[in-house]
C-alpha positions in Angstrom: -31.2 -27.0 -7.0 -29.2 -28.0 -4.0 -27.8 -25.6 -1.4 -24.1 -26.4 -2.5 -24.9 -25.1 -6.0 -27.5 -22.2 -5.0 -26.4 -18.6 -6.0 -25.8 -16.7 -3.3 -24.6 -13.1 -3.2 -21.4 -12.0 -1.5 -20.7 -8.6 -0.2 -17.0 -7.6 0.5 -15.6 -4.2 1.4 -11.9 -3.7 0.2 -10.0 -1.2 1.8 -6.7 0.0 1.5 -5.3 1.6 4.8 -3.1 4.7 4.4 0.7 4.4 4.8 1.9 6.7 7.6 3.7 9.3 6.4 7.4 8.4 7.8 10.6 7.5 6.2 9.8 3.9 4.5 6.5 5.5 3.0 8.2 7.5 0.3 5.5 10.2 -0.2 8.3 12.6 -0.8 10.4 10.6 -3.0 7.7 9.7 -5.2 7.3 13.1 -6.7 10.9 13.1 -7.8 10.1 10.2 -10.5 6.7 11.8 -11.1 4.6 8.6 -9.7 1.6 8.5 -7.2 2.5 5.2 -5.7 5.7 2.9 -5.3 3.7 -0.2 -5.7 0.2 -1.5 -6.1 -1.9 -2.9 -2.9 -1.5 -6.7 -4.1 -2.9 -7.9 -1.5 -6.5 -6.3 -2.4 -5.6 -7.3 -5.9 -5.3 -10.8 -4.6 -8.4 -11.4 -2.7 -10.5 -9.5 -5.1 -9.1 -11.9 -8.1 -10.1 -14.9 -5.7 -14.2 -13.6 -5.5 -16.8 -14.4 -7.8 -17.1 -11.6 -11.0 -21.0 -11.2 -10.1 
C-alpha cells in the first residue's frame, strides 16, 4: 500500500453552539407552532456529509 491510499482514522467533534436567547432566536415563538427548532444546523450537516462514513 502507499501512504496516499492507507486507511487512516479521523476523529471530528461536531458541536452545535447554543443560540442566545434574544429576540432573533425565537425560543418563544417556536412554541406557538409547536416546533423545537426554526431550522436545522446545516452547517454541521454539511461538514459531517463531507467525512468519510467509517
Amino acid at each position: 500500500m502507499t501512504p496516499a491510499s492507507s486507511p487512516r482514522t479521523v476523529n471530528v467533534l461536531l458541536v452545535y453552539p447554543e443560540i442566545p436567547d434574544t429576540f432573533w432566536s425565537f425560543k418563544h415563538a417556536l412554541k406557538f407552532i409547536d416546533k423545537k427548532v426554526s431550522s436545522p444546523p446545516l452547517g454541521l450537516v454539511t461538514i459531517a456529509a463531507m467525512l468519510p462514513e467509517n
